[in-house]
Residue frames relative to the residue before (quaternion, step in Angstrom):
aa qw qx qy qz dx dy dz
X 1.0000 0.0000 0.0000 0.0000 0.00 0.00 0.00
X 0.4158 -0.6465 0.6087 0.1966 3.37 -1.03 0.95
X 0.5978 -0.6127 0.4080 0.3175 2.95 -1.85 1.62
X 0.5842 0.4898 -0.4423 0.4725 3.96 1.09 -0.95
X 0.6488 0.6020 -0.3170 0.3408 3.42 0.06 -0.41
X 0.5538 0.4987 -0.3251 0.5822 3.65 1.46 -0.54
X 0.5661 0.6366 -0.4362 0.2896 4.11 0.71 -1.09
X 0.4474 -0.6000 0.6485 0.1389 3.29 -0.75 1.20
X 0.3502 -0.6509 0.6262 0.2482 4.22 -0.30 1.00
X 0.5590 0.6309 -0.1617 0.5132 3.85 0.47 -1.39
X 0.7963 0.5250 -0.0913 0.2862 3.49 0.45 -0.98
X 0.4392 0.8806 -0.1122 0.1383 2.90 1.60 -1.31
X 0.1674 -0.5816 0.6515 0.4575 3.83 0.05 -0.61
X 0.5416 -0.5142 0.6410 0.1771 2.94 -1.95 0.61
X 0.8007 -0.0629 -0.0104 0.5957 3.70 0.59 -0.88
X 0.2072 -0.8008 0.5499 0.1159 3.91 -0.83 0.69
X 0.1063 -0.8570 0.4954 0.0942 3.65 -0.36 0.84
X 0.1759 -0.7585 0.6275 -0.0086 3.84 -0.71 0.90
X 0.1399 -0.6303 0.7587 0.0865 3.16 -1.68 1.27
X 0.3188 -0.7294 0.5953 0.1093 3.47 -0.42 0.97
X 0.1255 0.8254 -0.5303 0.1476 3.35 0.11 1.27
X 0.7351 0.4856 -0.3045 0.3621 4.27 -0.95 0.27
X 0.4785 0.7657 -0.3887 0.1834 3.56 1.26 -0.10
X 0.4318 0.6933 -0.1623 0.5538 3.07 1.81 -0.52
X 0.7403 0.3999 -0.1495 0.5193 3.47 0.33 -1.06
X 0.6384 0.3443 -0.3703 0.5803 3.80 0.51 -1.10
X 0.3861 0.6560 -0.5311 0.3723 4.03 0.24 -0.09
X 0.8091 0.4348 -0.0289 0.3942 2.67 -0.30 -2.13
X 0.6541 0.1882 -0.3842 0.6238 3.91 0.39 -0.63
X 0.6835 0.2311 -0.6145 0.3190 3.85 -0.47 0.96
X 0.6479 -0.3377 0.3580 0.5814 4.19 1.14 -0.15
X 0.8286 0.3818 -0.3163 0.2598 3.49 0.27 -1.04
X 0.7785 -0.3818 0.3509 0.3536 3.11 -1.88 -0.19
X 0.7238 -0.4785 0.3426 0.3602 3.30 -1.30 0.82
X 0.7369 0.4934 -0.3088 0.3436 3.82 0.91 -0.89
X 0.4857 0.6596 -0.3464 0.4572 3.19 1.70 -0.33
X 0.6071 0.4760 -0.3460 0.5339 3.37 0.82 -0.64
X 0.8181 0.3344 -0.3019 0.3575 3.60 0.40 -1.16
X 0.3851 0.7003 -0.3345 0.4993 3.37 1.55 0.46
X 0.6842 0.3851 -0.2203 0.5788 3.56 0.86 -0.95
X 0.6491 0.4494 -0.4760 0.3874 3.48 0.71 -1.02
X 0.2649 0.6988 -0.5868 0.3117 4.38 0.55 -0.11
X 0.6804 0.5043 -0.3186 0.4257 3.49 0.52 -2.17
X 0.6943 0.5255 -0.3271 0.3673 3.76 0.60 -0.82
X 0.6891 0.3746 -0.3117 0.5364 3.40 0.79 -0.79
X 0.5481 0.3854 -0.5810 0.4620 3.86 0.60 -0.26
X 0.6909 0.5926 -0.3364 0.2414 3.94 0.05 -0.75
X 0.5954 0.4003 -0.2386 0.6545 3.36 1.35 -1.32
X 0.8146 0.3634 -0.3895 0.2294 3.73 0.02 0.07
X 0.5591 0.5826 -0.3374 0.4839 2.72 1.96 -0.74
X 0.5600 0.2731 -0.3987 0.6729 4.19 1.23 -0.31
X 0.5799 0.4192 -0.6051 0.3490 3.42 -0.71 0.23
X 0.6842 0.5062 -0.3446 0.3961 3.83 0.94 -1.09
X 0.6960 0.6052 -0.1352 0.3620 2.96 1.37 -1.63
X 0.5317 0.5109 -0.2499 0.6275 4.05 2.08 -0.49
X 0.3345 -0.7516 0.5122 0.2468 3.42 0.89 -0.52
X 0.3724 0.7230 -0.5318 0.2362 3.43 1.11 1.15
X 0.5731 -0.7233 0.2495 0.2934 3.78 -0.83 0.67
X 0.7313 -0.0962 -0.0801 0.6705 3.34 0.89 -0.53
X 0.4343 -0.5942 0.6652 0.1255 3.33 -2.32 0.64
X 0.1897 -0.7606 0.6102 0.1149 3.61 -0.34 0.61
X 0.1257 0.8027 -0.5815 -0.0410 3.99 0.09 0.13
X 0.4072 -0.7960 0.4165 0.1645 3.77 -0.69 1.06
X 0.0229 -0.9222 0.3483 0.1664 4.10 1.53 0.64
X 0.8240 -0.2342 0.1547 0.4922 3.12 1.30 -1.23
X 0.2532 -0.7531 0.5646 0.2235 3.49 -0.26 1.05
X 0.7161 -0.4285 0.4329 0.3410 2.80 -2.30 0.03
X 0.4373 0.6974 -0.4477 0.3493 3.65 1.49 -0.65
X 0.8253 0.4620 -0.2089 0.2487 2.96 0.58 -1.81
X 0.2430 0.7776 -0.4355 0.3829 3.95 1.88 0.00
X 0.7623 0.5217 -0.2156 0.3165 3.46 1.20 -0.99
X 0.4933 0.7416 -0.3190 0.3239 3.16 1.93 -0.26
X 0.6300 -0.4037 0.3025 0.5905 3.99 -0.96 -0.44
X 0.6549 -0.4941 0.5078 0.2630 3.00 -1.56 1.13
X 0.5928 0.6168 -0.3110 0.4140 3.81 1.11 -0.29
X 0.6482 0.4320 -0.1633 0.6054 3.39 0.94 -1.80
X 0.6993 0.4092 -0.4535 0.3714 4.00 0.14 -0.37
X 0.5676 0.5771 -0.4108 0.4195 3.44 1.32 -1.31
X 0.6527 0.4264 -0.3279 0.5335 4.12 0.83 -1.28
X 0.7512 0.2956 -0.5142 0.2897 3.33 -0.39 -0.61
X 0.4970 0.5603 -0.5440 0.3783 4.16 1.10 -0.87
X 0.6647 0.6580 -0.2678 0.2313 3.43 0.62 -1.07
X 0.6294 0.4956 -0.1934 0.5664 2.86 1.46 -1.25
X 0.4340 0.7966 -0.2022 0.3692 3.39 0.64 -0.67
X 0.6238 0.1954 -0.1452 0.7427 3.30 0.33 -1.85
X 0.7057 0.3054 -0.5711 0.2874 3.84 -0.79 -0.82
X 0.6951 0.4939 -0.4493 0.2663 3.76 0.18 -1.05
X 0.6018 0.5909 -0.3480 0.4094 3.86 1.22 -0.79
X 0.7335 0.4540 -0.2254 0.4528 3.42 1.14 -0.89
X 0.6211 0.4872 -0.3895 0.4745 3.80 1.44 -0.33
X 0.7107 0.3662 -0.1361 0.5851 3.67 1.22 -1.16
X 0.5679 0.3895 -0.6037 0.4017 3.48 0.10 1.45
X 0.3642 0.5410 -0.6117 0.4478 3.72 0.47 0.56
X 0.6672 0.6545 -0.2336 0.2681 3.07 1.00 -2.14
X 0.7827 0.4850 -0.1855 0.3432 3.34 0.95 -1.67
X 0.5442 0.6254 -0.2985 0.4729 3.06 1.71 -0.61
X 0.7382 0.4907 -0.2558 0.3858 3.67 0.79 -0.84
X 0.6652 0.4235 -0.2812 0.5468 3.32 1.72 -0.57
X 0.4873 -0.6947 0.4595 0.2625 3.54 1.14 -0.09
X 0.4829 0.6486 -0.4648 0.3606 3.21 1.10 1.16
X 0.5190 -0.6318 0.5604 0.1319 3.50 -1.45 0.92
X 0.1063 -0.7104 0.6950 -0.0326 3.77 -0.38 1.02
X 0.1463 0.5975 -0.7601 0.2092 3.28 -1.77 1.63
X 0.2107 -0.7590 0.6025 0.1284 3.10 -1.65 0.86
X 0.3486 -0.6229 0.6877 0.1324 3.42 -1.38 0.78
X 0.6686 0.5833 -0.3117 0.3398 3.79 -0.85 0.59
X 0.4939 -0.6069 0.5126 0.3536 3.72 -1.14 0.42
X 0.2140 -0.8235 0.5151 -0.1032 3.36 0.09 2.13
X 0.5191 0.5589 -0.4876 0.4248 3.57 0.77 -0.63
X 0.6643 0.5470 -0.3605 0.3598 3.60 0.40 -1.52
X 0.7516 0.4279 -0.2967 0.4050 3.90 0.53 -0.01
X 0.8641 -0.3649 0.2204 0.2675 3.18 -1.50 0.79
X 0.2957 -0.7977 0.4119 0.3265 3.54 -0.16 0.91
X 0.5613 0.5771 -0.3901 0.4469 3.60 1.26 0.37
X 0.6801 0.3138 -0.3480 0.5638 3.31 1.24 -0.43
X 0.5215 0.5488 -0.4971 0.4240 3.82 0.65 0.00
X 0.5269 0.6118 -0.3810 0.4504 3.73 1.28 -0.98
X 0.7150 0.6020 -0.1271 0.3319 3.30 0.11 -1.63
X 0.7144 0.3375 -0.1838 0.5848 3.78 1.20 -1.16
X 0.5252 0.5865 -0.4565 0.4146 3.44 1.14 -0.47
X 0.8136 0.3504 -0.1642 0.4339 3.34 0.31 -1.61
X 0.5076 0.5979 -0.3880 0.4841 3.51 1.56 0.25
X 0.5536 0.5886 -0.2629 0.5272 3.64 1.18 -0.76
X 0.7823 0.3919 -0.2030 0.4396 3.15 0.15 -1.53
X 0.7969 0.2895 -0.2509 0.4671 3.58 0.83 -0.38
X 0.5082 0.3929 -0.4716 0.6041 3.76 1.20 0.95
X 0.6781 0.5964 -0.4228 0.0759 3.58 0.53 -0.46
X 0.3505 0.5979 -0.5101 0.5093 3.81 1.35 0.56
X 0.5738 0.5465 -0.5581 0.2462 3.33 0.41 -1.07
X 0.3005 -0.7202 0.6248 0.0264 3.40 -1.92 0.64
X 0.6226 0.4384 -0.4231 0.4911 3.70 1.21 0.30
X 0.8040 0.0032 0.0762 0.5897 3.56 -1.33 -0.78
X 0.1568 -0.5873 0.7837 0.1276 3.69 -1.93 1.04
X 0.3379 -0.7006 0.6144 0.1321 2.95 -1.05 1.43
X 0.0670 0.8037 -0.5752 -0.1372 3.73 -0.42 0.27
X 0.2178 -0.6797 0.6734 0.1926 4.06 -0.78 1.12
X 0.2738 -0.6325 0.7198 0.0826 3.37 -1.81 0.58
X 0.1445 0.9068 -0.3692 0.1433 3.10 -0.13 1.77
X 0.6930 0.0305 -0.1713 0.6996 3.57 0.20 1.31
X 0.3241 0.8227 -0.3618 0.2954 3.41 1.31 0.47
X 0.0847 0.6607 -0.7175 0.2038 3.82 -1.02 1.07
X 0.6630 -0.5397 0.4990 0.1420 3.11 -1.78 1.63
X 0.8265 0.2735 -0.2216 0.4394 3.33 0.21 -1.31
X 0.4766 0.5083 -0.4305 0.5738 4.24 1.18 -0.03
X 0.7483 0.2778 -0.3416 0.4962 3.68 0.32 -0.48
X 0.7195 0.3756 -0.4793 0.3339 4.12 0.52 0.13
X 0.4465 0.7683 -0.2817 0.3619 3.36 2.10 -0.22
X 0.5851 0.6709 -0.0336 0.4543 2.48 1.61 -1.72
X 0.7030 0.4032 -0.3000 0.5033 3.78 1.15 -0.86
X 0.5794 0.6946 -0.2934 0.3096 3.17 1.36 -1.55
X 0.5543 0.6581 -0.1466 0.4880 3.26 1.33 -1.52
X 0.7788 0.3132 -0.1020 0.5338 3.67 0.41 -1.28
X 0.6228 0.3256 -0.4509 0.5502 3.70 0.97 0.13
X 0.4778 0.5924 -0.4286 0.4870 3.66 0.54 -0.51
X 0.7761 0.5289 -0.1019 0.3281 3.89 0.30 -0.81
X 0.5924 0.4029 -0.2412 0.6547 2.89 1.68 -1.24
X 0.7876 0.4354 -0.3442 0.2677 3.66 0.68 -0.88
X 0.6392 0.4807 -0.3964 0.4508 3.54 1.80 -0.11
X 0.4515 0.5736 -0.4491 0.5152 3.79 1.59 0.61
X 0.7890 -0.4937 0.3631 0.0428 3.34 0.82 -0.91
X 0.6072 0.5333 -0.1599 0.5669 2.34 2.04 -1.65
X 0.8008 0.2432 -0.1677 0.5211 3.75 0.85 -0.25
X 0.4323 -0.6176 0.6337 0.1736 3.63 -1.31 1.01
X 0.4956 -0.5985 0.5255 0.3465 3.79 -0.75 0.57
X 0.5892 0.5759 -0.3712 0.4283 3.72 1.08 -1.12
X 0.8934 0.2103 -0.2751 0.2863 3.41 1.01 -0.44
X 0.0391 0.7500 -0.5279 0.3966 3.14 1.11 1.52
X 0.4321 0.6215 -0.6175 0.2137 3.47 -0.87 1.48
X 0.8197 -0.3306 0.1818 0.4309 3.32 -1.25 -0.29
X 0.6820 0.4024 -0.3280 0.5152 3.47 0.95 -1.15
X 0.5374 0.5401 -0.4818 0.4329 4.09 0.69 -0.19
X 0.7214 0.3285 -0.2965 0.5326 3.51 0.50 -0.97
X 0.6781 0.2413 -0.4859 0.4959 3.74 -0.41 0.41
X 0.6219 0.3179 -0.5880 0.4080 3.72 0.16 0.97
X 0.6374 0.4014 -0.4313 0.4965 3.87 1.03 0.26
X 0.4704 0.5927 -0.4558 0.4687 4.10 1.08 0.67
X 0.5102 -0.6980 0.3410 0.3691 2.81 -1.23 0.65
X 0.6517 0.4277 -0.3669 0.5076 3.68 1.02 -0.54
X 0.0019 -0.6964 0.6732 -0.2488 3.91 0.57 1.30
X 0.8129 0.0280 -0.1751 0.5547 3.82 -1.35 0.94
X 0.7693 0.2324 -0.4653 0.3711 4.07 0.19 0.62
X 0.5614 -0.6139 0.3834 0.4011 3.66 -0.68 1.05
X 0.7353 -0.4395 0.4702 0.2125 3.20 -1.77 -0.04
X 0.2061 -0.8548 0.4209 0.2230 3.80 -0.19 0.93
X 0.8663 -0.3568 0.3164 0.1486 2.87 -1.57 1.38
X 0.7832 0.1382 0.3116 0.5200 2.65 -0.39 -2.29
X 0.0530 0.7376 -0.6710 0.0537 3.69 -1.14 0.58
X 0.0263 -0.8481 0.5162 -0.1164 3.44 -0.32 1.73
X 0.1783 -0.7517 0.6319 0.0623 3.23 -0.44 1.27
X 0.0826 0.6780 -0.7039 -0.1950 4.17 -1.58 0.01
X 0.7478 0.3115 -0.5477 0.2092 2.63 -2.46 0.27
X 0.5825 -0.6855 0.3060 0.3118 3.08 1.12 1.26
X 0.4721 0.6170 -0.5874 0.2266 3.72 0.73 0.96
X 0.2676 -0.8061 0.4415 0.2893 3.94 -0.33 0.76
X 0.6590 0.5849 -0.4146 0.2272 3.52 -0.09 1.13
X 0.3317 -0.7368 0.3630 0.4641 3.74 -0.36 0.35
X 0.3650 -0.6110 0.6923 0.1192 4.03 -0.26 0.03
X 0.8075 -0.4223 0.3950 0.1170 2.96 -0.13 1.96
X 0.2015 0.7534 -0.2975 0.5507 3.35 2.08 0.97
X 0.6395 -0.5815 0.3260 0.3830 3.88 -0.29 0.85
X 0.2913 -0.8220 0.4891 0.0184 3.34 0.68 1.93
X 0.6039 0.5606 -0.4374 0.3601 3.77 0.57 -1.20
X 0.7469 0.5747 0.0780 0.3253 2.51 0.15 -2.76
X 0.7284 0.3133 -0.3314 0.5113 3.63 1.00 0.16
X 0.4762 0.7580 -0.4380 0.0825 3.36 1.20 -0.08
X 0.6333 0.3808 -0.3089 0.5988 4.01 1.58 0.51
X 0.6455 0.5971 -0.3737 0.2952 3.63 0.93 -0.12
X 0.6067 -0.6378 0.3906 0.2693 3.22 -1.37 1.10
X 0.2239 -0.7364 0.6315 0.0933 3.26 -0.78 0.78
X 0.1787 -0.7491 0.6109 -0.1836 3.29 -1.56 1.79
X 0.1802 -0.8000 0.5646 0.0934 3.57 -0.17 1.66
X 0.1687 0.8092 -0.5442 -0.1433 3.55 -0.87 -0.17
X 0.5275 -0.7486 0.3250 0.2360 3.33 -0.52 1.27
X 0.5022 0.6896 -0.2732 0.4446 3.44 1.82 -0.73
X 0.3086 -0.7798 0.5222 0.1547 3.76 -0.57 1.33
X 0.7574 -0.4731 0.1951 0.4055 3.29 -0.68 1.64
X 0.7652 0.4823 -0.2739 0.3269 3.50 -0.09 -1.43
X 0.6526 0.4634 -0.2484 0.5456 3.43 1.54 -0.66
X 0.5528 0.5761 -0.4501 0.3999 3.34 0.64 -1.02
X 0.2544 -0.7545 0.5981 -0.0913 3.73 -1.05 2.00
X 0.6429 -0.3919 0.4104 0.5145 3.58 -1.61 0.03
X 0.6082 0.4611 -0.4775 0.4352 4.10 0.80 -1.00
X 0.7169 0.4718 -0.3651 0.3607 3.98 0.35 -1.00
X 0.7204 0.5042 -0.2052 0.4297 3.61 1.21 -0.51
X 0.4814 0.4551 -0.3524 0.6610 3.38 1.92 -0.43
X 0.5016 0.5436 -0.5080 0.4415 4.39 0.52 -0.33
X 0.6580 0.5933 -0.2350 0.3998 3.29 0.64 -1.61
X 0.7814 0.4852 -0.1726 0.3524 3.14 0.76 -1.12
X 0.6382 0.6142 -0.1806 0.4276 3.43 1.87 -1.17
X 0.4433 0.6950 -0.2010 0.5292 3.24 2.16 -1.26
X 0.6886 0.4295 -0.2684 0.5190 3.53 0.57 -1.34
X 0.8419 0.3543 -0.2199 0.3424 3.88 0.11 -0.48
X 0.6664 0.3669 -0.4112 0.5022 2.97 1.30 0.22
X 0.4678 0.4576 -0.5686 0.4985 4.33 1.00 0.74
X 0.4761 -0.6861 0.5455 0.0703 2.75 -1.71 0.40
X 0.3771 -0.7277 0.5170 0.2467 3.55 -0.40 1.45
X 0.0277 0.7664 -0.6417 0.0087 3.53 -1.65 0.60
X 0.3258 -0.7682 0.5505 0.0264 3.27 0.86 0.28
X 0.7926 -0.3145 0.3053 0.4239 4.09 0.75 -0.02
X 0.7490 0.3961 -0.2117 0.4872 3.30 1.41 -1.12
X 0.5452 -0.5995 0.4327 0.3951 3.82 -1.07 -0.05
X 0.8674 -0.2978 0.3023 0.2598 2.87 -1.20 -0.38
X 0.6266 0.5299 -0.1241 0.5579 2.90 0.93 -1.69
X 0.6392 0.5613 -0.3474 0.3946 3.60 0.69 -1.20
X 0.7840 0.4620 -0.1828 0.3721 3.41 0.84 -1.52
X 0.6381 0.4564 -0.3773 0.4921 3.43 1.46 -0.45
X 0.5458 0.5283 -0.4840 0.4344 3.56 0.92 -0.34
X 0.8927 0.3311 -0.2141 0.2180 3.78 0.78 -0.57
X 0.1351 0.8447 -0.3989 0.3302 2.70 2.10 1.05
């Protein structure tokens, strides 16, 4: 029996986040440069999205580039922007045919006005779509995007527009950036590093976490259906016990 074949439909995550981690490493154990790796790692993101469309899960969270990573060689940023615009412009026929919806989550201004071009006219022309929302995390960091609300409630509340009394949880996830898409599920990290990197700190605070030793560029639909089997067979609690949850079955 095939691992897809075990997935409970019913079961599914609603939204599946990925740190796309090892691209760097598989490089290096073949000789080459770091961009080679982040070149191959594309084949991965066509795969997880194409089974993510193909499971009918709603959104993909994919982690492309943080603000950390600004700090790398002036070389590797110049390739990966590069890569970037070409991959947006080769894989929007694609998205169109699978009926996916492209959105970003991140401090977009900070990027190339050629790759801001590109995602724009990539948005605007996935945004009917009605299957999987693909959402990239670009120039993106956890603690810039809760600053970032803190900042924008702080403002509304010295205009006025907000009462301190009504400061709560559901107020502050409409000043985030992932406002109107649910919390993910699942949160899959590879090359077997165990941490989240500053990775949607809020918005995971119930989601399963999923190591995989498998370095991005490898990491297939079988390694992403594992992920997926792993996730349905723990048991949500939310705070309560067991007992609590079988009584409310």
């Amino acid at each position: 029996m095939s691992v897809k074949s075990q997935l409970l439909k019913d079961r599914l995550p609603r939204h599946v986040a990925i740190i796309m981690d090892g691209n760097g490493r598989w490089a290096k154990k073949r000789g080459n440069m770091r961009i080679f790796g982040h070149r191959n790692g594309v084949k991965a993101v066509r795969a997880v999205t194409e089974a993510s469309a193909e499971l009918g899960i709603d959104y993909l969270t994919l982690y492309a580039f943080s603000t950390e990573n600004w700090s790398r060689p002036k070389s590797e940023v110049d390739a990966l922007m590069s890569l970037l615009v070409s991959t947006i412009s080769d894989e929007t026929k694609t998205l169109m045919k699978n009926n996916v919806q492209l959105r970003t989550i991140g401090n977009v201004e900070t990027l190339p006005q050629d790759v801001r071009d590109k995602l724009q006219t990539c948005i605007i022309q996935t945004s009917n779509n009605t299957g999987l929302t693909l959402v990239l995390a670009l120039s993106y960091s956890s603690r810039w995007e809760i600053s970032k609300a803190v900042k924008g409630i702080a403002a509304d509340v010295k205009a006025g527009k907000v009462a301190i009394e009504q400061i709560n949880d559901d107020l502050f996830v409409s000043y985030l950036e992932t406002k109107n898409i649910p919390d993910p599920e699942l949160l899959i990290r590879t090359s077997g590093e165990l941490r989240i990197s500053n990775f949607l700190l809020w918005q995971i605070a119930y989601s399963e976490l999923y190591f995989s030793d498998v370095l991005w560029p490898d990491f297939g639909k079988e390694d992403f259906y594992h992920a997926l089997l792993d996730f349905q067979k723990r048991e949500r609690r939310f705070g309560k016990t067991s007992d609590q949850l079988i009584l409310n079955k």
